[in-house]
C-alpha positions, 0 to 999 in steps of 0.5 A, a space after each residue: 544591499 537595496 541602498 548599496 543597489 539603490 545608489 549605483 542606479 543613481 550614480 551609474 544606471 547603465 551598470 544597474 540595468 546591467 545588474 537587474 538584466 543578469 539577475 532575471 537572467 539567472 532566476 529565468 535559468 533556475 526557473 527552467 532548470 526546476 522545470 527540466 528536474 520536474 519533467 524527470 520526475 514526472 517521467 519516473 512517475 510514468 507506467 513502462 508497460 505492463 507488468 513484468 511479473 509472470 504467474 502463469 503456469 504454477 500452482 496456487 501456493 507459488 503464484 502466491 509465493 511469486 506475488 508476495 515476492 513482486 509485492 516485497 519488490 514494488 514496495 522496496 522501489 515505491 520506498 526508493 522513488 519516495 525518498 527521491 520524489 522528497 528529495 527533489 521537493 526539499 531542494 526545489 522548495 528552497 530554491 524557490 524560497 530563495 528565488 522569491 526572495 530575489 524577485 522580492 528584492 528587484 521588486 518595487 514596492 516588495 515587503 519581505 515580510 509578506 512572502 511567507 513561507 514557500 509552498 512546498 513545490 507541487 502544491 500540498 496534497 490532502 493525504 487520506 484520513 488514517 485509520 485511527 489506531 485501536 487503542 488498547 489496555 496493554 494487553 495482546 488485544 484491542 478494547 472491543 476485539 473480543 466483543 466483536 468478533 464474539 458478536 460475528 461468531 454468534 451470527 455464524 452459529 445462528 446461521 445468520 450467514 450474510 451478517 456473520 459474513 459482513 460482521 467478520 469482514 469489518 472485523 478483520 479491517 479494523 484489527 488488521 494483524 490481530 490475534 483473531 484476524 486469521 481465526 475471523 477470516 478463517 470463519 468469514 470463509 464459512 460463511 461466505 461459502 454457506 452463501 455460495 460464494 465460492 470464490 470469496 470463500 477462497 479468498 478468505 481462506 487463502 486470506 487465513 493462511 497467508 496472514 498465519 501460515 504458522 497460526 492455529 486455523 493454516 492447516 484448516 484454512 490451507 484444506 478448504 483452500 484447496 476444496 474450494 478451488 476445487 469447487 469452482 472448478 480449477 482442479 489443478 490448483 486444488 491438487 497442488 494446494 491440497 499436495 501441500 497439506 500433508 508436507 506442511 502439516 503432517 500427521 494431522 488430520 487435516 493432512 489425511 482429509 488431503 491425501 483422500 480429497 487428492 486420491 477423489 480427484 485423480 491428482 497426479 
């Protein structure tokens, strides 16, 4: 193709200026038509506004309900936009693979051979370094998991309320979705409102009831939800919540310590 390009500029160099000017003509259009796909993208990537979802004037439990919903919602979109954001990287990338290529062939001097791979368009990001996964025997739990939440449990029992506290936080961050996670978010509730804390321990709690709303510590966790929130004073969302103990769980004992709770406060 060169020579072919090559001899037509010896023989008739009008008709190859010609050529050269259509060429950049055509890789200026694609240039700015990437640009255009560009700004598209870099508009969906940009806030509308505030968030649409409303949680207000509802009891714990729904506005739990209400976000987990938006959060189904919002990774559902984010999965959306990836795959287009992927789809717009691939074929600009190769467009500009293919651009590169003709401004290497219109260019004096140009070696194909040093183009080397075309940077994916945008640049690469540096993702985050992943939490390596816990390796495991084949059993239902990781190597270490007993081990260190034996060792959180002791802290709590020998009163060592701030370790225990940290110890069950790292705990549940390095074995998200174990067999013990709810039991250890369940027990670091207790530890953090043996510190005051009352609104950790709340979260906490909540924490052990959402991640197992099924599992061994739901209804524990769901009455002391309930009890703390009525200690930090919001007495509504501890009636609703503790409302929802007898229904979930009936006949146990956590569902009569509710009724009473509920019977204290007044509860409608």
């Amino acid at each position: 193709m060169r020579r072919a390009f090559l001899i037509a500029a010896l023989l008739c160099p009008g008709v190859a200026g010609a050529q050269d000017a259509q060429t950049l003509a055509d890789i200026t259009q694609e240039i700015a038509v990437l640009n255009t796909e560009l700004q598209n993208l870099q508009r969906e990537l940009s806030t509308t506004g505030g968030p649409s979802v409303n949680i207000q004037g509802t009891g714990a439990l729904e506005r739990i309900d209400a976000m987990e919903a938006e959060l189904r919602r919002l990774t559902g979109a984010t999965e959306e936009l990836q795959n287009r954001i992927n789809s717009v990287v691939s074929d600009g990338t190769n467009r500009l693979g293919d651009l590169r290529f003709r401004v290497c062939e219109i260019e004096p001097g140009c070696d194909f051979g040093d183009l080397g791979e075309t940077p994916p368009l945008g640049g690469t990001a540096t993702p985050p370094p992943a939490r390596p996964a816990p390796v495991t025997d084949g059993a239902s739990m990781a190597i270490g998991e007993q081990e260190d939440f034996d060792r959180a449990k002791e802290a709590l029992d020998s009163g060592s309320f701030r370790s225990a506290a940290d110890l069950f936080d790292t705990f549940t961050t390095t074995y998200t979705g174990g067999p013990l996670t709810g039991e250890a978010h369940f027990l670091r509730g207790q530890a953090l409102a043996e510190l005051g804390e009352d609104a950790g321990a709340a979260r906490a709690y909540l924490n052990a009831f959402s991640g197992q709303p099924e599992g061994p510590r739901a209804a524990d966790a769901l009455l002391q939800l309930g009890l703390t929130l009525d200690t930090l004073g919001q007495t509504a969302d501890a009636c609703a919540t503790l409302g929802e103990v007898p229904g979930r769980f009936p006949g146990t004992s956590q569902a009569l310590e509710a009724q009473t709770a509920r019977t204290t406060l007044s509860c409608q």
